[in-house]
C-alpha positions as CSV (number, residue, x, y, z in Angstrom):
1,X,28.7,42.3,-46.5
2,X,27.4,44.9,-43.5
3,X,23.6,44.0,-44.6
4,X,24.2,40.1,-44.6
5,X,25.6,40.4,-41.1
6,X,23.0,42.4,-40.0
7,X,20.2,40.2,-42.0
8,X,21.9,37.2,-40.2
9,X,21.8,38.7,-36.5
10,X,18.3,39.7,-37.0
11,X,17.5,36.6,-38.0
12,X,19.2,34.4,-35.2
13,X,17.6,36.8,-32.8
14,X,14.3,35.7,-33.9
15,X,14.9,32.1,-33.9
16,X,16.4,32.5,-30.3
17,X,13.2,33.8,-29.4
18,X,11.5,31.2,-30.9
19,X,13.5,28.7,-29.6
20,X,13.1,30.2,-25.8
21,X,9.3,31.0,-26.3
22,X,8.8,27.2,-26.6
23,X,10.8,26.3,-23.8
24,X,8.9,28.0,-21.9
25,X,5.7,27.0,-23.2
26,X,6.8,23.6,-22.8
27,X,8.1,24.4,-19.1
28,X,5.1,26.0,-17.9
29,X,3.2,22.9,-19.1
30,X,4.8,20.4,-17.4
31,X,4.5,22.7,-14.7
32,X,0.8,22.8,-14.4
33,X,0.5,19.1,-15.8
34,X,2.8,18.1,-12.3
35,X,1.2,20.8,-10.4
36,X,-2.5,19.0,-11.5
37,X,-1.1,15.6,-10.8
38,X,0.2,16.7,-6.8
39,X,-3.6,18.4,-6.3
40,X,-5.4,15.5,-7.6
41,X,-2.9,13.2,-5.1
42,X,-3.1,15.0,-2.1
43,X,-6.8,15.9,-2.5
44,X,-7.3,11.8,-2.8
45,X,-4.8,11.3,-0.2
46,X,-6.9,13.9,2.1
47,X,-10.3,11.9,1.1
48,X,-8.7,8.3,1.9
49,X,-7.1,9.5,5.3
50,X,-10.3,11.3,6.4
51,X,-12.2,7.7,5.8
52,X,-9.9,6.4,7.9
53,X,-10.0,8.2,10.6
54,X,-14.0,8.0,10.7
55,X,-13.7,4.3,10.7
56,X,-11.3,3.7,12.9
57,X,-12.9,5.9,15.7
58,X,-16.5,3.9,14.6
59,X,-14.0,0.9,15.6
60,X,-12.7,2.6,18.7
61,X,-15.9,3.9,20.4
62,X,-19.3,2.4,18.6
63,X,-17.2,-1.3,19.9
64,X,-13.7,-1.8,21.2
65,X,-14.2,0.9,24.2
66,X,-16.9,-0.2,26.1
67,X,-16.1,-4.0,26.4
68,X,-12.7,-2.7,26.4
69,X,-10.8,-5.2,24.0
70,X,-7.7,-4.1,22.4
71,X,-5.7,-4.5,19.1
72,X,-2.3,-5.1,18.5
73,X,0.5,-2.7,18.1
74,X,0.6,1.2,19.2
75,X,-3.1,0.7,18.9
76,X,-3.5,-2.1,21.3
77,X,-0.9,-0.6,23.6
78,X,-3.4,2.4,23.8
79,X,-6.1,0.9,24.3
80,X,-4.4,-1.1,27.0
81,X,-3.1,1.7,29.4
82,X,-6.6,3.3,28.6
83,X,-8.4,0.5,30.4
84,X,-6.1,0.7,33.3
85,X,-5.5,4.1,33.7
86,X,-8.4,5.9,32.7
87,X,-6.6,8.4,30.7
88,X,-8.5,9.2,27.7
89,X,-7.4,7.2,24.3
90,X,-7.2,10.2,22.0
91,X,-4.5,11.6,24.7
92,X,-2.5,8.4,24.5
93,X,-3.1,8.2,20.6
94,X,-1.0,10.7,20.3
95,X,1.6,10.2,22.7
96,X,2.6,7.0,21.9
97,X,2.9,7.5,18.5
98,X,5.1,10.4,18.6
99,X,7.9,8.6,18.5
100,X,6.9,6.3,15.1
101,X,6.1,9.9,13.5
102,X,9.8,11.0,13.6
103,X,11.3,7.2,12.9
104,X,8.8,7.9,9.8
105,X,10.3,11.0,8.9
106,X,13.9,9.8,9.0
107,X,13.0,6.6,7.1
108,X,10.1,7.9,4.7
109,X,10.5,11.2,4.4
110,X,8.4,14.5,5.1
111,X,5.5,13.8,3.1
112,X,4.9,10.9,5.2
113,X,5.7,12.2,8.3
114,X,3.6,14.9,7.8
115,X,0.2,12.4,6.8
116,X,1.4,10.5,9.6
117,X,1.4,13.5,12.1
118,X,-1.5,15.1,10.6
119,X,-3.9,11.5,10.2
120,X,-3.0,10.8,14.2
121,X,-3.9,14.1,15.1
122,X,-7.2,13.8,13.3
123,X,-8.3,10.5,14.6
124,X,-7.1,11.7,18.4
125,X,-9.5,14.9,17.4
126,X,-12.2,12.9,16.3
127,X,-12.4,10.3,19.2
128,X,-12.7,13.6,21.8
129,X,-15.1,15.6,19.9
130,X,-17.1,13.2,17.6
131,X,-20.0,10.8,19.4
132,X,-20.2,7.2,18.0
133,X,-23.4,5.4,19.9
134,X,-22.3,1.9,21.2
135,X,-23.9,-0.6,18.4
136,X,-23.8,-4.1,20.6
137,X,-22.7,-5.3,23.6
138,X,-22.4,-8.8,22.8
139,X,-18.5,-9.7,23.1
140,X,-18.3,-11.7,19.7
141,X,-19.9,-8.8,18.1
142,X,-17.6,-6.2,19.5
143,X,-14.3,-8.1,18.7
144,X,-15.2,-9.1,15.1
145,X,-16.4,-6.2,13.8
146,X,-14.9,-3.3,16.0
147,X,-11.5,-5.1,14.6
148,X,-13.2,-4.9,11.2
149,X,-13.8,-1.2,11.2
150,X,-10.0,-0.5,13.0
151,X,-8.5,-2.2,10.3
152,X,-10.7,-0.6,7.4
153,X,-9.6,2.3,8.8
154,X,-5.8,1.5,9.4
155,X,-5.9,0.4,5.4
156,X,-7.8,3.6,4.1
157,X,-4.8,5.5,6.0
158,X,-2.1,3.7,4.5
159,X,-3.2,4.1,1.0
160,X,-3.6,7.4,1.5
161,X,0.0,7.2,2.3
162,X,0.0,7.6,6.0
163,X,-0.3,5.3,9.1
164,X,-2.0,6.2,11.9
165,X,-0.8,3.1,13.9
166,X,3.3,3.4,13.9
167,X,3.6,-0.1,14.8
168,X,5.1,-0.7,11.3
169,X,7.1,2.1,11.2
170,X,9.2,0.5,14.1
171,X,9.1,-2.6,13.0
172,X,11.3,-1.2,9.5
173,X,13.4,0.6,12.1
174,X,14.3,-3.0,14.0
175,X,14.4,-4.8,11.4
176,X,17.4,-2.7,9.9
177,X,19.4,-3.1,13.6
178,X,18.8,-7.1,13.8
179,X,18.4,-10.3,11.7
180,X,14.8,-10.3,11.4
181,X,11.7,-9.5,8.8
182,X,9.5,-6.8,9.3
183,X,6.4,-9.4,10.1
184,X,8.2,-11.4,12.6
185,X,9.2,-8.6,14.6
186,X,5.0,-7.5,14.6
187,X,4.4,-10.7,15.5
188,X,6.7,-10.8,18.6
189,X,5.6,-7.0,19.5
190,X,2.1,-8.2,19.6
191,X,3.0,-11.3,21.6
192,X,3.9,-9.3,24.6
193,X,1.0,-6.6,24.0
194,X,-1.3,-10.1,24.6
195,X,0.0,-11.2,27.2
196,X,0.1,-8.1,29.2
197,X,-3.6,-8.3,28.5
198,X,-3.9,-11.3,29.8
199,X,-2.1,-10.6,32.9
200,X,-3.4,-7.4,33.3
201,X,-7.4,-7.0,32.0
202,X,-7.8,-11.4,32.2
203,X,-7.6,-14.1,29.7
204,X,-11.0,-13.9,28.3
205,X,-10.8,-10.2,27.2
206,X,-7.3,-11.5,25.9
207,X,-8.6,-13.8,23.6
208,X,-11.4,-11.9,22.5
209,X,-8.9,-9.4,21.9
210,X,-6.6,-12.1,19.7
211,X,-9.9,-11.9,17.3
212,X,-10.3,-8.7,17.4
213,X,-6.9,-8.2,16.1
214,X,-7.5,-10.9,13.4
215,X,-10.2,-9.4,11.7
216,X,-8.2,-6.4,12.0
217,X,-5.6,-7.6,10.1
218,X,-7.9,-9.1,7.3
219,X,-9.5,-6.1,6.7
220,X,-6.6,-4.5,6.5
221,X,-4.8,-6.5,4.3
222,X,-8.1,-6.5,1.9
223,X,-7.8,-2.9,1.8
224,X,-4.1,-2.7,0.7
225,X,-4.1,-5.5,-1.6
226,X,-7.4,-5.8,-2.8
227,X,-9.1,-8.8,-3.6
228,X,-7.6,-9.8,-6.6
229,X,-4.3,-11.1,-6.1
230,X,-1.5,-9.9,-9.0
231,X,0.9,-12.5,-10.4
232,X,3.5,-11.7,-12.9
233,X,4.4,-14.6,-15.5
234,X,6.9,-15.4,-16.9
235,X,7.2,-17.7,-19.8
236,X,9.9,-19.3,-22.4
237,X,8.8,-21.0,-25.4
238,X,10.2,-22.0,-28.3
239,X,6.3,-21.0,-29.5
240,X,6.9,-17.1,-27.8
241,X,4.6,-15.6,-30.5
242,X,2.0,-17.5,-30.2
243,X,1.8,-16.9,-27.0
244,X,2.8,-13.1,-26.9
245,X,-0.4,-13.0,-29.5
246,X,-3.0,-15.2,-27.4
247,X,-2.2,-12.9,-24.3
248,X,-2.4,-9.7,-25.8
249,X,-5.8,-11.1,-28.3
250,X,-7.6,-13.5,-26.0
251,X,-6.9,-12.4,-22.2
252,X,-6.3,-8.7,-23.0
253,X,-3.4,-8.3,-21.3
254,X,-0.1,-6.2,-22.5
255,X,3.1,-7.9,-22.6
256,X,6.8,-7.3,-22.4
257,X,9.5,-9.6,-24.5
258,X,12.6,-9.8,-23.5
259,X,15.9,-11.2,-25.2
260,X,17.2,-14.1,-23.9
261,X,19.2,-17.1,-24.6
262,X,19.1,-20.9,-23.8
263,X,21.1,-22.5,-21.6
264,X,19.5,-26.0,-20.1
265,X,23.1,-27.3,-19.3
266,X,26.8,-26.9,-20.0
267,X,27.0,-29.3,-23.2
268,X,23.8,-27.5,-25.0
269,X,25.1,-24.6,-27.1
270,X,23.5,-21.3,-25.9
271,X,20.2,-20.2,-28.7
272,X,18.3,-17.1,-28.6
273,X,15.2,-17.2,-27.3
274,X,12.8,-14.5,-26.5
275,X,11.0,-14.2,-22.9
276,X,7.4,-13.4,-22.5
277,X,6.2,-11.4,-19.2
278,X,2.9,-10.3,-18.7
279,X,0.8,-9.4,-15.5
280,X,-2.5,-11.2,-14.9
281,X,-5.2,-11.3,-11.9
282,X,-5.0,-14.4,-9.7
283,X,-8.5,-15.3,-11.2
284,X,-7.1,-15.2,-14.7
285,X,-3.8,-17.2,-14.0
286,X,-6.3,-20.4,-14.4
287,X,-7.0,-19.1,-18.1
288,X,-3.1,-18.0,-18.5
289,X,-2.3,-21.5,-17.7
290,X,-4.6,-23.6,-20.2
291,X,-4.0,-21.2,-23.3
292,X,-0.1,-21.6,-22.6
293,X,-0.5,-25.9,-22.2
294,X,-2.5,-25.3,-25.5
295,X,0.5,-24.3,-27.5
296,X,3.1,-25.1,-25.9
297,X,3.2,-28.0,-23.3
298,X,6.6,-27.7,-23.0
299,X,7.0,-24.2,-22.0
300,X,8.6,-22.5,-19.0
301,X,6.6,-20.8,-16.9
302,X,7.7,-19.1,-13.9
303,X,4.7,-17.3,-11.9
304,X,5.1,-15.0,-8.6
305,X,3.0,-12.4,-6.1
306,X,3.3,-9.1,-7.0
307,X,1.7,-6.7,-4.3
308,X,0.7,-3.7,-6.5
309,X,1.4,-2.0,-10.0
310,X,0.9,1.1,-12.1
311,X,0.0,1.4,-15.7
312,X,-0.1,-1.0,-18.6
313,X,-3.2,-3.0,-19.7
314,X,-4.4,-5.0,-16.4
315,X,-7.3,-5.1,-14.5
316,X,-7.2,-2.5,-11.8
317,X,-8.4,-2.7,-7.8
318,X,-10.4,-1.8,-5.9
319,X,-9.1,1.9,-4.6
320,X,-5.9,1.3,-6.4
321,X,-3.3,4.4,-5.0
């Protein structure tokens, strides 16, 4: 009787151990797999923010300086008391965004509070110590591409996952206070940036300065949402498994199928049905479209922007983050 105990309590000793041994072999390797994952982010992050900042000050002193044409939000408002003042930009780059940095930590978090803090203070250091030669003097010129080269650098920053114009930032701050989206509150912001400049540095510059921002804005939006456009589809068929098999065979494309059930008006009794969504490039919805009339010209298709994704089986942007 002793000896069984004994042989027992030896034996659930050792399968403790075991049992802990691989716990912490799986613990320490999820550690270093999460550990790998942050490195490989921030190091990107680092990469995509330092980009930014070289374009941007390209933007700010090879073009925008000398002819001195400004940009919308915390940007333009820069640039703006830097033509009339004479106080240097990468002073006022910093000090007017102070305020967007800690809106961003309250509403973002550190992480991007501290890309935010650290991205501003590396453009302000780069426009004082780093020497960009003027390209072109011609107006035209200056606005298109010294907006081009801000907002390539504005849309490297953000998806580095930082801003290093805070405009937006308040704009998510307002927009939680009053009845209005985040782009119409830009839009008005940059309404009374222009015409300051307009009062202030002349209509001409103003309206040079109105392009400058527009290719600004391009740019930028090419940079976050790439070129390719994503939709997500959604489709019900009384033919789902055709189609389930001609997206994932022809186009490529993963799919998920959902459970659903009919329901086309009160009289009609409800049927199960199943629900095919997949996610396709704007320059395959075309393809999506004929393949689905093929089998099923009858089919329900619901079809809608999405602005980015993660995973699965799709065609990835440019610089996807």
């Amino acid at each position: 009787m002793k000896s069984r105990f004994i042989r027992n309590f030896i034996l659930n000793k050792v399968l403790s151990a075991k049992v802990n041994s691989d716990q912490s072999a799986y613990a320490i390797a999820r550690a270093y797999r999460l550990l790998k994952i942050t490195v490989k982010r921030n190091v990107k992050d680092v990469i995509l923010i330092t980009i930014g900042i070289f374009s941007a000050s390209f933007g700010f002193k090879g073009f925008l300086l000398t002819s001195h044409f400004i940009d919308g939000g915390a940007t333009g408002i820069s640039l703006l008391i830097s033509a009339l003042t004479q106080i240097p930009l990468y002073q006022l780059i910093i000090a007017i965004n102070i305020p967007f940095v800690f809106m961003g930590y309250k509403m973002m978090g550190r992480p991007f509070a501290i890309k935010t803090a650290l991205g501003i203070m590396g453009l302000s250091l780069c426009l004082a110590t780093v020497e960009f030669p003027n390209v072109t003097d011609d107006r035209l010129l200056v606005a298109v591409f010294g907006g081009f080269f801000l907002g390539a650098g504005i849309g490297f920053a953000v998806r580095g996952g930082a801003v290093i114009d805070g405009t937006e930032v308040l704009a998510i701050f307002l927009s939680k206070k009053v009845s209005a989206t985040i782009g119409d509150i830009v839009m008005v912001i940059n309404v009374f940036i222009f015409s300051a400049a307009a009062f202030l540095l002349g209509v001409e510059i103003a309206l040079y300065s109105m392009i400058t921002y527009l290719s600004a804005s391009k740019t930028l939006d090419f940079l976050v949402e790439g070129i390719e456009e994503y939709i997500g589809v959604t489709i019900v068929s009384a033919h789902s498994e055709e189609i389930r098999e001609m997206i994932t065979t022809k186009m490529g494309r993963g799919v998920t199928v959902y459970n659903g059930k009919r329901g086309f008006n009160y009289q009609e009794q409800k049927q199960d049905v199943e629900i095919v969504y997949s996610v396709i490039t704007r320059l395959e919805l075309n393809k999506m479209k004929t393949e689905i009339e093929i089998i099923d010209s009858n089919a329900f298709v619901v079809m809608n922007s999405i602005k980015d994704i993660k995973g699965g089986i799709i065609k990835k942007r440019p610089l996807a983050h």
